[in-house]
N, C-alpha and C positions, 0 to 999 in steps of 0.2 A: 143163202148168203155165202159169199166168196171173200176171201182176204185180196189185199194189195197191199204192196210194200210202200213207203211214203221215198222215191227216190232224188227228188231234189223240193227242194223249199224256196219261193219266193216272197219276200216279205216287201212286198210294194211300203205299205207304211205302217206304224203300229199296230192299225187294226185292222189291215187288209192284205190276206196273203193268197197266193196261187199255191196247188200243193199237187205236183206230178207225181204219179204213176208209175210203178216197174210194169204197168202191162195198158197194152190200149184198151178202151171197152169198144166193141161195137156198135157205133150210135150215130146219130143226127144233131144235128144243132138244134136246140130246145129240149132236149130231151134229160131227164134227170136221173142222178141216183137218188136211193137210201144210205148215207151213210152211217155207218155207225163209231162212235170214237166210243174204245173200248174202256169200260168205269162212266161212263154216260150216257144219255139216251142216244136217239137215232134221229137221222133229220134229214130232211128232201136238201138236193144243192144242186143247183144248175152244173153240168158239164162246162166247162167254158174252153175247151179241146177234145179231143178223144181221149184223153189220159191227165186229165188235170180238172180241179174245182176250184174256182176261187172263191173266198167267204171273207165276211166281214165280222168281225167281235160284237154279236149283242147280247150274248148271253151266255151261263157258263160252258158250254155246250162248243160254239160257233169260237168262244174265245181260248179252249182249247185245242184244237184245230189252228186256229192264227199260229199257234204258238209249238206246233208238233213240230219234229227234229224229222234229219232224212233217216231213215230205215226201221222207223215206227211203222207196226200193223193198222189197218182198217178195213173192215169190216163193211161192206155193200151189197144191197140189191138193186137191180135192175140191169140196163137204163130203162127207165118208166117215162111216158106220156107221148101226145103227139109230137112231131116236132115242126117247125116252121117251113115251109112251103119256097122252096128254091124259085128265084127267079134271074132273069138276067140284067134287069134296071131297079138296083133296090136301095130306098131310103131307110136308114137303121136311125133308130130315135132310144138313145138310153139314158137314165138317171142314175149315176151314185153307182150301187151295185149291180144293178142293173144290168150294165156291161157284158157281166160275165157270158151268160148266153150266147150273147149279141157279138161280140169277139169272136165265138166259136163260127158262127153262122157267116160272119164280117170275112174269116180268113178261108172257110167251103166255097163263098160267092167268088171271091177274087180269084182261088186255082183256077174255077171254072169260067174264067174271063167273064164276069160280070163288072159292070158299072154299079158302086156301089157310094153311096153318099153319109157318112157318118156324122150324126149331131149328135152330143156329147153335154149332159148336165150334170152340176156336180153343186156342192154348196160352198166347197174351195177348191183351188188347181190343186192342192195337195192329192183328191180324191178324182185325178184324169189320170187313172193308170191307165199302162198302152198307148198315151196320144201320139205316141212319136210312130205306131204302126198304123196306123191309118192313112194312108193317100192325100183322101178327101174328107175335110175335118171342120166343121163348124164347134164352136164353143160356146157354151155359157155359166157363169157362176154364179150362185146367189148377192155373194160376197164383191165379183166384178175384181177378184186376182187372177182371172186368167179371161178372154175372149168377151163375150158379151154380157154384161151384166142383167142376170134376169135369169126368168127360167126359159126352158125350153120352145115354150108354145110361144113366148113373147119374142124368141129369137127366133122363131118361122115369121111370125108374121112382119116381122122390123127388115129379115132380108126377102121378103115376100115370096117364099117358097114355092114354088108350083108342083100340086102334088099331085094334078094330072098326067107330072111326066112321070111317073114312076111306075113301075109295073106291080109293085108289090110297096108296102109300108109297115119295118117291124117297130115292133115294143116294149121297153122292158124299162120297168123304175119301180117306184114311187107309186101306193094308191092315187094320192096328190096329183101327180105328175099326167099320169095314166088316164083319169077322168077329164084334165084337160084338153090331152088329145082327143080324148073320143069322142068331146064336144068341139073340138073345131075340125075331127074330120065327120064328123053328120050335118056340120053346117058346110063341109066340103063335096058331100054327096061322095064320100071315099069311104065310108065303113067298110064296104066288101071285099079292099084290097090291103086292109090292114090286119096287123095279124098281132096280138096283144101275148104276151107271158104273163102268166099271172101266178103271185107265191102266196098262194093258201097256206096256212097252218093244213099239215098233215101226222096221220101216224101210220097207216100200210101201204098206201102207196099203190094199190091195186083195185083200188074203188069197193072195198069193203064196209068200212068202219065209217065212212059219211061227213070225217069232218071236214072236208075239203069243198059241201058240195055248195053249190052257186046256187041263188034265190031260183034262178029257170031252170032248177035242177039239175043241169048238168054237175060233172065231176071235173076237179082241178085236177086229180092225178090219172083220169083215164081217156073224157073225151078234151083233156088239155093238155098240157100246162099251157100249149100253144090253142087261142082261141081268134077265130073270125070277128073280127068289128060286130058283123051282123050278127053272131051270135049269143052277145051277151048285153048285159046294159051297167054300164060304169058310172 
């Protein structure tokens, strides 16, 4: 484990903040740390840049973190897991916090001049942080205060998406969310070009201690956090 200094703070809404880095990690989009907030445990968090995690408050843990100051210590391992699979025609599909990852991956695709398509679900526009960096930006709300009302899958199929054009197809939300898609991309005949995030409960992070691990035995924190369509079942 290594320190970082906490050097700026962004507080998207009460209980969703970005928290930059005095130092970058070396990393990939998908790939996570361990962080640890010091006086409380330790918890996996998406990268959502090279030097920045965003989190959301569910627990005391997560919700002090929303709430840390700039030049507060933390304490991490890694970056840990696979990461997501560069392409240059790619459909980003997120829910809620979701994002976080998908952001990181969203702003690697674009330096490298990729066509990137972002759909974006949330349960109100309060929780569409970043919409205003994204290009190309389909929306949906639970609620129907911002873009399409509905969830995600039901706003593919209402602007009839075609998911053959895509080279690749990310993911990141919601279990909810998550098994939707993976039932309309197996009735798509796309499982193999979809590439799924998935946030297990963890506690090392190294494929030790097992509690992360998937019914097909695979590991969320070694042969993941980024998983193949084909290789799991949601």
């Amino acid at each position: 484990m290594f320190s970082v200094r906490v050097e700026r703070v962004v507080r998207h809404t009460k209980s969703i903040t970005t928290i930059f880095f005095d130092s970058v990690i070396p990393s990939y989009p998908g790939q996570f740390l361990m962080v640890n907030v010091f006086g409380y445990e330790e918890i996996p968090l998406s990268l959502s840049s090279p030097n920045s995690i965003t989190v959301k408050a569910v627990g005391e843990t997560t919700n002090a973190l929303v709430n840390i100051n700039r030049g507060e210590l933390l304490g991490i391992r890694g970056p840990f897991g696979k990461p997501f699979t560069p392409s240059n025609k790619a459909l980003i599909i997120a829910g809620g916090i979701g994002i976080a990852p998908l952001k990181f991956l969203h702003d690697y695709l674009m330096e490298r001049g990729a066509e990137v398509l972002v759909i974006f679900g949330a349960r109100t526009s309060e929780e569409l942080i970043w919409k205003d960096e994204f290009e190309d930006l389909l929306i949906a709300t639970d609620d129907g205060s911002e873009g399409f009302k509905g969830n995600v899958v039901e706003l593919m199929k209402a602007e009839n998406i075609d998911l053959d054009g895509f080279e690749r197809i990310y993911c990141c939300g919601p279990k909810p969310m998550l098994k939707g898609l993976y039932e309309l991309f197996k009735a798509e005949n796309v499982l193999d070009k979809a590439e799924f995030s998935l946030e297990n409960y963890m506690r090392c992070g190294i494929g030790l201690c097992g509690s992360c691990v998937l019914e097909n035995g695979l590991r969320v924190c070694v042969e993941g956090a980024v998983f193949r369509g084909s290789e799991i079942v949601l």
